[in-house]
N, C-alpha and C positions, 0 to 999 in steps of 0.2 A: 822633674815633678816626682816627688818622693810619695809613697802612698805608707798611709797613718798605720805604723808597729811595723814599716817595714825593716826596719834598721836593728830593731829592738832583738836581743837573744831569747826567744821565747820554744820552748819545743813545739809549740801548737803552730802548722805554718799557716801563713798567709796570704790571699790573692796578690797577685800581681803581673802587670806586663810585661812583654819582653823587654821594651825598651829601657822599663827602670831597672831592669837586672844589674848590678857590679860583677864582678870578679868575685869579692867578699859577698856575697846574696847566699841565705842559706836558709833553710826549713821555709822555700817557698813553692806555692802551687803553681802551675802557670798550666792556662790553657793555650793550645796555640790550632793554626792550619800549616799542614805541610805546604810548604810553594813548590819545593821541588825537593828530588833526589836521585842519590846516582842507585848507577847500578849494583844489587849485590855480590860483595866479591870476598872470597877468602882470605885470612891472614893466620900465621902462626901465631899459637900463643902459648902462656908456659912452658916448662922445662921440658915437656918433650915434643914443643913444636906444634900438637896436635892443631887442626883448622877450627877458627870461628868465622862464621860469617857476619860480615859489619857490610853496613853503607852510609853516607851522609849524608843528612838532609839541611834543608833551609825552611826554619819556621818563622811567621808573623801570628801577630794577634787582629 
């Protein structure tokens, strides 16, 4: 189920579910609820390594 100007190259985004999302999905809003997520944890990043804190979650609409 495609929702109407989703597809379309427009800079103005537009609502949309999770479920319609592609891969190719771009200039969209999407509200969602966290279902879950892990723990926060450090990883290095850029050239000198320095720590960002990331974690993953799992969203629904």
């Amino acid at each position: 189920m495609a929702v109407e100007g989703f597809f379309e190259n427009k800079k103005e985004p537009v609502e949309a579910k999770v479920g319609d999302l592609t891969p190719q999905s771009k200039a969209v809003n999407v509200t969602a609820k966290v279902v879950s997520k892990t723990e926060i944890r450090e990883i290095p990043m850029g050239r000198d390594g320095s720590p960002h804190k990331v974690s993953d979650a799992l969203i629904g609409d």
